[in-house]
RODO-2510 file (C-alpha; in nm, 4 decimals, decimal comma):
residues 318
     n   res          X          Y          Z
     1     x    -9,0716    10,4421    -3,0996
     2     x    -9,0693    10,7876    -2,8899
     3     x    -9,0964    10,7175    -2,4962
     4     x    -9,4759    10,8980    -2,5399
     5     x    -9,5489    10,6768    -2,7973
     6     x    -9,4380    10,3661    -2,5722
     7     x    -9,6665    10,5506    -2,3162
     8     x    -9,9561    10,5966    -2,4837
     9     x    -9,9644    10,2163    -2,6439
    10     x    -9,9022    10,1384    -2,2540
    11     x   -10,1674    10,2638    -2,1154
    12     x   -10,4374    10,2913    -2,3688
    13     x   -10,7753    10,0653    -2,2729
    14     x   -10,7140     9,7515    -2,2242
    15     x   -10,8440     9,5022    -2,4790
    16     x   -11,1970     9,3462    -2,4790
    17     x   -11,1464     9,0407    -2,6441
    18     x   -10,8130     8,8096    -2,5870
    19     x   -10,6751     8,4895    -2,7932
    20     x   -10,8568     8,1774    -2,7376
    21     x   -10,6830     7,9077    -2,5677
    22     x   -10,5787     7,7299    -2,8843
    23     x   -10,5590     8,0467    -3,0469
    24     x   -10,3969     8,0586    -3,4341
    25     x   -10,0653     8,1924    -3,3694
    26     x   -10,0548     8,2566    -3,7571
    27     x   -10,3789     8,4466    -3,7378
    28     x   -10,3254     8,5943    -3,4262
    29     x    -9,9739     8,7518    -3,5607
    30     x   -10,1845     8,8582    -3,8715
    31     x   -10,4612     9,0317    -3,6918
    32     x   -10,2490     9,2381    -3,4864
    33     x    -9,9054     9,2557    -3,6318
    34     x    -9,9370     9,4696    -3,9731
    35     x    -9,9944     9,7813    -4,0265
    36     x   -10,1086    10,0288    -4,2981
    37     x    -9,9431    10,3189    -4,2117
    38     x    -9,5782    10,3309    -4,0217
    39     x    -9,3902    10,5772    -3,9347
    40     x    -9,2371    10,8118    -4,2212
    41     x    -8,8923    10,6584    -4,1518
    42     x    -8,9958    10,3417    -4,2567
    43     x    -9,1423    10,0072    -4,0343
    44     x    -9,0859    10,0643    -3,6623
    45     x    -9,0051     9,7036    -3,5620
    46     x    -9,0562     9,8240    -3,2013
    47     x    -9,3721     9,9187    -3,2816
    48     x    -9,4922     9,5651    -3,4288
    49     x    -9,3919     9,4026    -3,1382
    50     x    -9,6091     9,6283    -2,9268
    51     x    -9,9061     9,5567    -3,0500
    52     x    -9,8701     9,2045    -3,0374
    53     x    -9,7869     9,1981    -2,6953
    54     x   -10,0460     9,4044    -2,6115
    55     x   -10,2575     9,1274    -2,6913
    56     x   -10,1136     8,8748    -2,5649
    57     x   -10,2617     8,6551    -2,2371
    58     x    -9,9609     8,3980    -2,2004
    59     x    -9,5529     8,3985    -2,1905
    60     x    -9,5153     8,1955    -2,4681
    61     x    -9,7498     8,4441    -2,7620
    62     x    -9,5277     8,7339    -2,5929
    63     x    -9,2039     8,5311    -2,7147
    64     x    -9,3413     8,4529    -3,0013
    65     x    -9,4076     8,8703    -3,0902
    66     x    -9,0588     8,9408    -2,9543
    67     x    -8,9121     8,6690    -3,1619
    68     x    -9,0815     8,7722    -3,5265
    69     x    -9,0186     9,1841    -3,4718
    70     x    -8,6564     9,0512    -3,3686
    71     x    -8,6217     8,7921    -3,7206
    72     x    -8,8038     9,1244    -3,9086
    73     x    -8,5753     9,3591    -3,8137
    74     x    -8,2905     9,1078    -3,9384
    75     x    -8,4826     9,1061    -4,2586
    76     x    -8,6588     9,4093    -4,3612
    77     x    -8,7786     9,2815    -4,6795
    78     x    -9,0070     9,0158    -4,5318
    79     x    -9,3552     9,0169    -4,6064
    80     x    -9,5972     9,1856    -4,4568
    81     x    -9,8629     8,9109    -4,3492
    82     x    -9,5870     8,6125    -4,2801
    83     x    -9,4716     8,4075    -4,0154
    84     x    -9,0823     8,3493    -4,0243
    85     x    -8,8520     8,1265    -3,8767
    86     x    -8,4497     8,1436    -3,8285
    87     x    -8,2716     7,8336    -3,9156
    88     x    -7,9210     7,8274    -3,8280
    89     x    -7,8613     7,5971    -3,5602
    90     x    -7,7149     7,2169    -3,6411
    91     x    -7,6065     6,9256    -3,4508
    92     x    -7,2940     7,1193    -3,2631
    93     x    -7,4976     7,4365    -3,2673
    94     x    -7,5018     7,7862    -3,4161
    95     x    -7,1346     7,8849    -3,4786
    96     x    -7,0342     7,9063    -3,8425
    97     x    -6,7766     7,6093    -3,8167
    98     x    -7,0443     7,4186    -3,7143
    99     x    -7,2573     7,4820    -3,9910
   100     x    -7,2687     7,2427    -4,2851
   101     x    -7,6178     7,2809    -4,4823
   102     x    -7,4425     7,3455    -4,8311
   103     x    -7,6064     7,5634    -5,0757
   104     x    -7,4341     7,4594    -5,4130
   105     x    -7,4510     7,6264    -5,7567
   106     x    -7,6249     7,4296    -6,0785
   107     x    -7,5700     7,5051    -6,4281
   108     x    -7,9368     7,7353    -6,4477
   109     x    -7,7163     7,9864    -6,2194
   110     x    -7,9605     7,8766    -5,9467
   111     x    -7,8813     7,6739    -5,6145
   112     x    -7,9322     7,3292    -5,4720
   113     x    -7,9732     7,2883    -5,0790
   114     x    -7,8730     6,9721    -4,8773
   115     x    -7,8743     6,9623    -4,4656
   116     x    -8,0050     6,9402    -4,1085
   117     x    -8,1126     7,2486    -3,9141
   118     x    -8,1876     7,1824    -3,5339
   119     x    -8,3996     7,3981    -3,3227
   120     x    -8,6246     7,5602    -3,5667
   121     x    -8,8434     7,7885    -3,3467
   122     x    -9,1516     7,8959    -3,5080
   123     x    -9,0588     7,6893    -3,8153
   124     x    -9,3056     7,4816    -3,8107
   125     x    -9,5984     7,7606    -3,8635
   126     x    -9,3513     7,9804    -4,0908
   127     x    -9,3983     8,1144    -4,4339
   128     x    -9,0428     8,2126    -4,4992
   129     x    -8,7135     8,0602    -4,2740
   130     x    -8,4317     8,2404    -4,2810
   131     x    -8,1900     7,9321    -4,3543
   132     x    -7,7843     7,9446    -4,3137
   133     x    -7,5875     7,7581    -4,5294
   134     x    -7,2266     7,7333    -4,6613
   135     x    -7,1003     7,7897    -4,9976
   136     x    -6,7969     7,6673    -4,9180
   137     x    -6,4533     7,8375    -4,7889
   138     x    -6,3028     8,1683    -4,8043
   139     x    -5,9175     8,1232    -4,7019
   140     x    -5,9877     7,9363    -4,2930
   141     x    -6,3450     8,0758    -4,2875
   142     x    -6,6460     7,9006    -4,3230
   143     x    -6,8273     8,1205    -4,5804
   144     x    -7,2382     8,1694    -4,5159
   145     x    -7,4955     8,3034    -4,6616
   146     x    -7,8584     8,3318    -4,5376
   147     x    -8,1643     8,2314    -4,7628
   148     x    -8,4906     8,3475    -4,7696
   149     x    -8,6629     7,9932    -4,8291
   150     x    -9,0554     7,9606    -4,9100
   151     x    -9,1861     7,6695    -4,6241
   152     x    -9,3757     7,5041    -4,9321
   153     x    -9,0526     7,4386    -5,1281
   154     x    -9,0494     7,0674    -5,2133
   155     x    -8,7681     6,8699    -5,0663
   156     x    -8,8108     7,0072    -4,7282
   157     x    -8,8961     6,8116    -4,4160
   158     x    -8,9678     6,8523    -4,0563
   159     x    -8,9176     6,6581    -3,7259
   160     x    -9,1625     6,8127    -3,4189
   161     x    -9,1028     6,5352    -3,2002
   162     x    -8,8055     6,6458    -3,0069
   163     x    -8,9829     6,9763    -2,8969
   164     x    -9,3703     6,8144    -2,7923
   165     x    -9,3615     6,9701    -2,4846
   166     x    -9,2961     7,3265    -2,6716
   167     x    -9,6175     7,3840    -2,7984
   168     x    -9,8870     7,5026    -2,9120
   169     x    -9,7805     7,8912    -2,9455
   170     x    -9,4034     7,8780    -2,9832
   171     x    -9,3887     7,5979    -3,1922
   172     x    -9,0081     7,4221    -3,2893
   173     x    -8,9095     7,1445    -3,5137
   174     x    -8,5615     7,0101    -3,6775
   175     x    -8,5467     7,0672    -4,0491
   176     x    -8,3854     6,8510    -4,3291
   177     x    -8,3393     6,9750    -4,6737
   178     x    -8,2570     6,7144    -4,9464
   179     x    -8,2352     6,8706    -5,2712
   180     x    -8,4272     7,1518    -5,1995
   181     x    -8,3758     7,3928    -5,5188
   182     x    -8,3193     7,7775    -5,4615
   183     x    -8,3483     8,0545    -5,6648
   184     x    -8,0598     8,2954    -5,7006
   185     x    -8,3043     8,5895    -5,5854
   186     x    -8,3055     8,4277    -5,2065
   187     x    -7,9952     8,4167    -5,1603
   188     x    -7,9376     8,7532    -4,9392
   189     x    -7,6237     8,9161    -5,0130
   190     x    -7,3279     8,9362    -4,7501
   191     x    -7,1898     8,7257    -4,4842
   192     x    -7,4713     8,5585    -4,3074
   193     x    -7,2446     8,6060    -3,9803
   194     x    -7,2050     8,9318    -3,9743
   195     x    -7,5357     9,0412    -4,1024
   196     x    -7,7954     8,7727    -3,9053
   197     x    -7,6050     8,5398    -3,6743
   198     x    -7,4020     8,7497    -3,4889
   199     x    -7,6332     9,0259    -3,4203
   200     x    -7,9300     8,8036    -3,3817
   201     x    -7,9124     8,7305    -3,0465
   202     x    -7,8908     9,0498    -2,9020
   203     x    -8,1735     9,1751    -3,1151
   204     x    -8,3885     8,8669    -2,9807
   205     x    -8,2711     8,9759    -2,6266
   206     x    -8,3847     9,2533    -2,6417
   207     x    -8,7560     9,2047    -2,8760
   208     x    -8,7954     8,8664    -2,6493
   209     x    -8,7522     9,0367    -2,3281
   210     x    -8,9381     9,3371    -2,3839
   211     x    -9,2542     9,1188    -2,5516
   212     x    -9,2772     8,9427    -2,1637
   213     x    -9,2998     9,2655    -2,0008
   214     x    -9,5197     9,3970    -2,2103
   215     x    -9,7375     9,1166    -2,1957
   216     x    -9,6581     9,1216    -1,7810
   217     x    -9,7472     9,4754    -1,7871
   218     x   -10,1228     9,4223    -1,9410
   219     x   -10,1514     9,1565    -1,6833
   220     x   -10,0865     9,3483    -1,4308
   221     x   -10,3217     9,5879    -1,5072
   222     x   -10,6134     9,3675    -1,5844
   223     x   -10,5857     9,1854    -1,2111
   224     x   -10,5558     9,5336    -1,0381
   225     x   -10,2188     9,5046    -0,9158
   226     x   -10,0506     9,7516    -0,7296
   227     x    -9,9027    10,0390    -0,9192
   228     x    -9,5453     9,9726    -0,7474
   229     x    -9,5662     9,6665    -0,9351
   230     x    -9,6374     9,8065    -1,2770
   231     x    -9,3845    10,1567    -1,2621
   232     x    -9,0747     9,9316    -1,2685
   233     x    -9,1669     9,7722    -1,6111
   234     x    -9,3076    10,0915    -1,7474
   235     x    -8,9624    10,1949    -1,7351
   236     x    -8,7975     9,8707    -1,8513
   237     x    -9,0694     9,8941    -2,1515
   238     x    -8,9496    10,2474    -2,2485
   239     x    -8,5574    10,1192    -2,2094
   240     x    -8,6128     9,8618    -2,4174
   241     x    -8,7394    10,0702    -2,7148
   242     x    -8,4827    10,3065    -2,6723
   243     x    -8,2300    10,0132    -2,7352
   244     x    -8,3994     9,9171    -2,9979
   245     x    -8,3451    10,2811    -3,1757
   246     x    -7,9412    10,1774    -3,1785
   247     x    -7,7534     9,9322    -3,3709
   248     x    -7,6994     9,6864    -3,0920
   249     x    -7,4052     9,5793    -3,2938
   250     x    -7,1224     9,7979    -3,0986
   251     x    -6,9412     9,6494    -2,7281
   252     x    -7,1196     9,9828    -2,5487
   253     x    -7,4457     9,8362    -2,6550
   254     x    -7,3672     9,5009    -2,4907
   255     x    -7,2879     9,6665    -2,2086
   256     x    -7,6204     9,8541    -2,2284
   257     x    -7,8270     9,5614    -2,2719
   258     x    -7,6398     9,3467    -2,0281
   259     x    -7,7789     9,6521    -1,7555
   260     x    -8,1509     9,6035    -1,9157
   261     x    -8,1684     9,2355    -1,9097
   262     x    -8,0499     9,2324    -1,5580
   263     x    -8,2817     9,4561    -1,4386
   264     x    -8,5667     9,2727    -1,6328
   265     x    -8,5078     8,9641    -1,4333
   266     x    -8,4974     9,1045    -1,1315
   267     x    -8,8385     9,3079    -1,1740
   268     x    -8,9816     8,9862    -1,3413
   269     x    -8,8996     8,8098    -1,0720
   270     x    -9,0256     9,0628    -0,7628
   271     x    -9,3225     9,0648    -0,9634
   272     x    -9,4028     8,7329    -0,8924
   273     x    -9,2472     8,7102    -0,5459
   274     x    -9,4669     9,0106    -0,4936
   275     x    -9,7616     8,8324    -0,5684
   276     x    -9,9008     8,5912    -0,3711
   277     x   -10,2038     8,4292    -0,4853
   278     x   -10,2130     8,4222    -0,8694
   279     x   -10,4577     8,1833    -1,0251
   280     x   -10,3452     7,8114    -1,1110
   281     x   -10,4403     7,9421    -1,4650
   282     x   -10,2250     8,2744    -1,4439
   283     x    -9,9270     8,0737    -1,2975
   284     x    -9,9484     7,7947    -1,5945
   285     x    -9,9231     8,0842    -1,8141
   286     x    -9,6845     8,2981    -1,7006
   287     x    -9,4030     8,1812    -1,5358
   288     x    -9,1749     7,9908    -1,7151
   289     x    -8,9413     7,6866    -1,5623
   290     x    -8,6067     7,9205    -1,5935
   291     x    -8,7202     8,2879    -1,5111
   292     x    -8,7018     8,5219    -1,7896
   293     x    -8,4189     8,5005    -1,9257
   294     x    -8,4161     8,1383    -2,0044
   295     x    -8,0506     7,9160    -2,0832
   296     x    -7,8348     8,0935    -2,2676
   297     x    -7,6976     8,2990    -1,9431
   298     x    -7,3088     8,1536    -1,9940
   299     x    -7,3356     8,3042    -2,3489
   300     x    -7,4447     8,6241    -2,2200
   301     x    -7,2087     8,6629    -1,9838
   302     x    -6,9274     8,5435    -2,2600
   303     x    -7,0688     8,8112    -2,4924
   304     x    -7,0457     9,0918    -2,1951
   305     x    -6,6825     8,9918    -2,0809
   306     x    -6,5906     9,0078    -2,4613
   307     x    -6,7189     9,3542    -2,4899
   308     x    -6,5884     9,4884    -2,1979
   309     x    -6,2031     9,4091    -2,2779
   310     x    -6,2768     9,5497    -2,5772
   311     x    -6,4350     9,8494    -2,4269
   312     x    -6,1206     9,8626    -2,1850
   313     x    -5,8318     9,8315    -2,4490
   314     x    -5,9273    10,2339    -2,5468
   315     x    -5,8455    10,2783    -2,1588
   316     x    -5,5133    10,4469    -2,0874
   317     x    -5,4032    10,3013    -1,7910
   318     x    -5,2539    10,5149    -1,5329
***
């Protein structure tokens, strides 16, 4: 999105009606997700998220429209209308040697699927998960691939109970797959590394973070708080869509949104130090346990030392 488009979704009227308390996440991400016409250039991910969060009265549907534009983006070819999920996580985590849900070839030229996926967010309300799985080795490497896996395929079950106190709007849930057939047509071509595990976090960082401001932004403006409360995530709004016009694949753009997310927390968190006297109701909704940025700080900062040696091998030292 252009910075006047950003602008103009900012500050049109606010809206009238707002999700109930035990709102439909599936239906709410319907109603307000798609739309008809995008922009010549093809879907503006950016865009989707906006107006979502523009909608949203609570942190946790503002993660939830950061996290599908962010899975989206990964996956262009997902459906319009559907919820997705994206499964890579097992018992030791997300890093490909820790990844051992197999996806083995039978004699029809299709696949079989056999594992355990932990920490399925939004699984449990998805359509389509975006599932990693190994089809063995390539020389030391553990060789993925991602598949685009219908939620109603037999074989598949779910655990919510580790995640209860998750719900209702960003729902989680393990996953086991026993048998679980797949056709050769959802199996996405490439390394499912390079092209969705790697980049995925910084693409959530990004949607996520921007999806809370958003959302913090409308709220600001519906209790009538002061406007030097509102400018500083005007300009963290427009940021944020301008990183999401690059590839945040390269070590400058780690850089770039290591600056963003920084600045994020700190405005999230003056906006609440800021004010006072929110609502019981307001607080419950809108200020998480770990600020804004949640857990995964020692793997941000891992990723930003990483990119700056990179960045500083090109230097020629005097």
């Amino acid at each position: 999105m252009k910075p006047a488009e950003v602008l103009d979704a900012l500050f049109a009227p606010l809206p009238e009606v707002l999700p109930d308390s035990d709102a439909d996440v599936a239906f709410f991400l319907g109603e307000h997700g798609p739309q008809p016409q995008e922009s010549a250039d093809g879907p503006t991910y950016f865009a989707r998220l906006m107006r979502v969060a523009l909608h949203t009265d609570r942190r946790s549907l503002a993660s939830v429209a950061g996290h599908q534009a962010a899975v989206r983006r990964l996956f262009p070819s997902t459906p319009d209308h559907a919820v997705v999920a994206f499964c890579v996580s097992e018992d030791k985590g997300p890093r490909p040697a820790h990844i051992h849900t197999s996806l083995t070839p039978d004699d029809t030229g299709n696949f079989t699927m056999n594992g355990t996926k932990r920490w399925g967010s939004m699984a449990p309300v998805a359509d389509v998960r975006y599932v990693a799985a190994s089809v063995g080795r390539n020389g030391d490497r553990n060789d993925l691939r991602m598949v685009a896996l219908p939620s109603e395929r037999p074989g598949i079950t779910i655990d919510l109970e580790p995640y209860e106190s998750w719900g209702p709007e960003f729902q989680i849930c393990d996953l086991h797959f026993a048998e679980v057939k797949v056709q050769a047509d959802e199996v996405l071509a490439g390394d499912a590394y390079l092209n969705a595990i790697k980049p995925f976090r910084l693409v959530e960082d990004v949607y996520n973070t921007a999806g809370s401001l958003i959302g913090l932004f409308q709220l600001g403006r519906r209790h009538g708080r002061p406007t030097q409360q509102l400018e500083p995530l005007v300009g963290l709004i427009v940021q944020a869509a301008a990183i999401a016009e690059t590839d945040m694949a390269s070590d400058a753009s780690v850089v770039l949104l290591s600056e963003f997310l920084g600045r994020a927390d700190a405005a999230w968190s003056a906006f609440w130090a800021e004010w006072t006297n929110p609502s019981a109701d307001i607080t419950q909704a809108w200020t998480p346990e770990r600020g804004l940025l949640g857990v995964a700080a020692a793997a941000r900062e891992t990723r930003l030392d990483n990119a700056w040696s990179a960045l500083n091998t090109t230097v020629v030292q005097d």
